[in-house]
N, C-alpha and C positions, 0 to 999 in steps of 0.2 A: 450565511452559510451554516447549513446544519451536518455534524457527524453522527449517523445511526452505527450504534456500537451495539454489537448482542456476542457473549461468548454461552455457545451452546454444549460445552463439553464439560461445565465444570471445574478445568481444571485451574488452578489457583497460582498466578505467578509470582516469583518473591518479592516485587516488587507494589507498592502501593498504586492505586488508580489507575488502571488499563484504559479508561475509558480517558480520562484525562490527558494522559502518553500519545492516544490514536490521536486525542483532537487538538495537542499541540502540530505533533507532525504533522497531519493534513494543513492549520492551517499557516504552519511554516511555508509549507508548499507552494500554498496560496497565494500567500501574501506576496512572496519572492516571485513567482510568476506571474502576478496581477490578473489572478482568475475571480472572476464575478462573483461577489458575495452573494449571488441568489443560488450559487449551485451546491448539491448537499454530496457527498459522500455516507455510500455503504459501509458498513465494518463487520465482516464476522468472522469469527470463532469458531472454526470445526474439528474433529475429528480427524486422525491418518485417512481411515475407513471412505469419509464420507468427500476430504479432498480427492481422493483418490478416482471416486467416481464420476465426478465433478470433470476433472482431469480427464478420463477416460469418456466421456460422452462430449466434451469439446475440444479437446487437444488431439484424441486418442491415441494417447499414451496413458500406459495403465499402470502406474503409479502414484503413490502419495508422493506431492511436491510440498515446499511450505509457503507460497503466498502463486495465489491467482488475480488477476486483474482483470475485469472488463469493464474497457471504457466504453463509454456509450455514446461519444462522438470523433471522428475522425480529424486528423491535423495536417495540415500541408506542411507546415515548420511545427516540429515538436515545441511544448511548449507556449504556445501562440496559440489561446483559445480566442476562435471565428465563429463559433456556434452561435445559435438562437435562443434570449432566454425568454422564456415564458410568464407573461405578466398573471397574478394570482394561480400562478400550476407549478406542480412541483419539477426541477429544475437537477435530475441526478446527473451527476458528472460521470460517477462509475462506481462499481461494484470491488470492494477488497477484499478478497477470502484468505482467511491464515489458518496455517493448521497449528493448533498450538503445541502438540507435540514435540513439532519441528522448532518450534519458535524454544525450547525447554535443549532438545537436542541439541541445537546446530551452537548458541549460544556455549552450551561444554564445550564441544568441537572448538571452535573458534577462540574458545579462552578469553569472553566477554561477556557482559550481564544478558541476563533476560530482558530485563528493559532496553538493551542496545539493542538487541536483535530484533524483540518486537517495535522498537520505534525505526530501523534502519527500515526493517520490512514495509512498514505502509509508508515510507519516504520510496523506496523501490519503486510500490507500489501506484503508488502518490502521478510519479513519471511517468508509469506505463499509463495512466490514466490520462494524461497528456501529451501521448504521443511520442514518450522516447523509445528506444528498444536497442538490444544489444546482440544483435544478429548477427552482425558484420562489425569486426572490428573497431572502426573506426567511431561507428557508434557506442559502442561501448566502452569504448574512453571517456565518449561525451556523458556518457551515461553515466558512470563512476567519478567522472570527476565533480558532476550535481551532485551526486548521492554524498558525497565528503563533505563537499562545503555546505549541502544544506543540514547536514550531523554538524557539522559546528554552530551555522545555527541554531537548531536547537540545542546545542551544549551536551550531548550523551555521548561522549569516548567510549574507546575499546580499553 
């Protein structure tokens, strides 16, 4: 499993190795889900501006959010990766966009690190890439109560 990590905005969090953060969480993920070590995850870094467009040409809704997910295969049971992998071809699970902005804001907001928010975020993330969502209540219980225990896995508190 490979994590493509690029932040395009420059901006600088207080915390040491971003790239290192993404690629525990992803493959916390991973590992607790028993997802294929041949499949890679995206990671970028943008802009209010540029999430927001992002947003707006596939959600449309036209606003800056702070993490977009698209997964690039479908699940009958969240979680439960059935897909195809591809022998010598690249092998993406799905796309993580974070806006790092957000990830700096929400963090104050919230009265937790930078490094909690950005690693909660691609653990969020991590999910939707797997097929969980938090649409309907009852999902989103399931959802949240993954998202906690796998922050205790990787050990990053509030």
């Amino acid at each position: 499993m490979s994590v493509y990590f690029e932040n395009e905005t420059g901006i600088e969090f207080d915390f040491n190795n971003p790239e290192e953060i993404a690629e525990t969480a992803v493959y916390t993920v991973f590992d607790d889900k028993e997802i294929p070590e041949e499949l890679d995850v995206n990671i970028l870094v943008i802009s209010p501006e540029d999430i927001r467009e992002i947003n707006r040409e596939n959600r449309n809704i036209d606003s800056a959010t702070d993490v977009l997910s698209f997964p690039y295969y479908d699940y009958d049971e969240p979680g439960v990766f059935e897909g195809e992998i591809y022998e010598d071809e690249e092998n993406i699970l799905g796309d993580i966009i974070l806006c790092g902005e957000k990830i700096i804001s929400q963090a104050e907001e919230y009265g937790h690190s930078q490094k909690r928010e950005f690693a909660f975020l691609i653990v969020h993330s991590c999910l939707h890439l797997l097929g969980y969502d938090h649409m309907e209540a009852d999902d989103a219980q399931i959802m949240q109560s993954e998202e906690r225990r796998l922050m205790d896995l990787i050990d990053i508190h509030r």
